[in-house]
C-alpha positions as CSV (number, residue, x, y, z in Angstrom):
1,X,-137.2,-32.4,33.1
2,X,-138.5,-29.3,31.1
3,X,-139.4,-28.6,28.0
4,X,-137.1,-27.6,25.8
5,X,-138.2,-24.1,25.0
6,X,-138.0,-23.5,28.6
7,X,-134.7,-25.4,29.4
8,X,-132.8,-23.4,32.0
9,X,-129.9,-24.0,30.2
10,X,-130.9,-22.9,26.6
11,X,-131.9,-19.3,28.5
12,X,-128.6,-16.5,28.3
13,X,-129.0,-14.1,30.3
14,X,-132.4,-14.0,30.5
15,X,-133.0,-13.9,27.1
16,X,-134.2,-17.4,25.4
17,X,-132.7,-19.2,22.8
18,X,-135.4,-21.4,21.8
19,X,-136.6,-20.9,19.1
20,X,-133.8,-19.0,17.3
21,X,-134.4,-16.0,15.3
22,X,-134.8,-17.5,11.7
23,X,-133.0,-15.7,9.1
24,X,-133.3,-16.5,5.6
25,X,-130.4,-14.9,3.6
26,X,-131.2,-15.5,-0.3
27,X,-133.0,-14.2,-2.4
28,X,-132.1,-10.5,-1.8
29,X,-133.2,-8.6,0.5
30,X,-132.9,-10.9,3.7
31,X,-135.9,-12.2,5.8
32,X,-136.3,-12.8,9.1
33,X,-138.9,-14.5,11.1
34,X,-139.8,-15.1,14.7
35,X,-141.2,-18.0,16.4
36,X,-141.8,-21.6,16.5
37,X,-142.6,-21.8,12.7
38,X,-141.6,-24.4,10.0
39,X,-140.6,-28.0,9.8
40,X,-136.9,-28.7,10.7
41,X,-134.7,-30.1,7.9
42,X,-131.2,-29.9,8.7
43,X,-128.8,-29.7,12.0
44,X,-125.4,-28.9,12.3
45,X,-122.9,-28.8,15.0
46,X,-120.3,-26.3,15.8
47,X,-118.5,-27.6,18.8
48,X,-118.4,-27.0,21.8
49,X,-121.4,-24.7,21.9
50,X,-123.1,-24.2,18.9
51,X,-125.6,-25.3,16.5
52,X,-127.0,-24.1,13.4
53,X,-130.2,-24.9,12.1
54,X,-132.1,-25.1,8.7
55,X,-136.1,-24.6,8.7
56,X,-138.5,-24.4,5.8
57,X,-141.6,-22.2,6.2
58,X,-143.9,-21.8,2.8
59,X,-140.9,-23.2,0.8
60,X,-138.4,-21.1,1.9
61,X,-135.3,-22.0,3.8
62,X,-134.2,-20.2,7.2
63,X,-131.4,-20.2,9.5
64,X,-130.9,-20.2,13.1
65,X,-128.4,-20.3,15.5
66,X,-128.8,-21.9,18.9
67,X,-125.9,-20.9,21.6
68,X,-125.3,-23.5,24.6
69,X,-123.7,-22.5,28.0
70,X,-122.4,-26.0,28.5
71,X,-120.2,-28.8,25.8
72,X,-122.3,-31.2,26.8
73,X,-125.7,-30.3,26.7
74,X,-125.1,-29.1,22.8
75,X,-123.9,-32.0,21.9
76,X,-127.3,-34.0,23.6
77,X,-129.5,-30.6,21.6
78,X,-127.9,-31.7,18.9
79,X,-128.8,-35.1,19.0
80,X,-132.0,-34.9,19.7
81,X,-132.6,-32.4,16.9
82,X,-130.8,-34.9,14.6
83,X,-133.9,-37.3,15.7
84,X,-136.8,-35.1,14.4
85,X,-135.5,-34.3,11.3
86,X,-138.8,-33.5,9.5
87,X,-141.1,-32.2,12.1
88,X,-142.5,-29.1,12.8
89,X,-140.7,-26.7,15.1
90,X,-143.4,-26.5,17.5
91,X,-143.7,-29.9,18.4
92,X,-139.5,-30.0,18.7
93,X,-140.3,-27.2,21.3
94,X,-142.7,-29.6,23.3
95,X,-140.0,-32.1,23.9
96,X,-138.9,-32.7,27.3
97,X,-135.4,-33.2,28.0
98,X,-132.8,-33.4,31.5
């Protein structure tokens, strides 16, 4: 088990994916923020490897990206994201997962 901000698979490269880089695209000019910030309100799945999420942070929405090496584990991200709907990033972060 590991946390998921750590989990070996949700690392590319060395570099990790969690949390995503958080762009917000509109209003004009574009926004990005770092970090484990917001609440999470929406998640969406691109199969096999992908999923796209929606933040808020001081009433502004954000997007991220998460990229998964492996089908399956996206799919069981994506899931659990689904479940905390509503929470704040951070504590999503905490979450220990296989």
């Amino acid at each position: 088990m590991a946390q998921l901000r750590t989990h070996p698979v949700l690392n590319n490269g060395g570099i990790p994916n969690w949390p995503p880089l958080w762009l917000r695209p509109h209003p004009p000019p574009p926004k990005v923020l770092e970090g484990e910030v917001g609440t999470l309100r929406d998640v969406q799945s691109h199969e096999p490897d992908q999923c796209f999420l929606t933040m808020e942070f001081d009433k502004e929405f954000y997007i991220g990206a998460l990229v998964v090496r492996e089908a399956a584990f996206c799919r069981q991200i994506y899931e659990l994201l689904r479940a905390h709907l509503g929470k704040p990033i951070k504590e999503i972060g905490d979450l220990d997962i296989e």
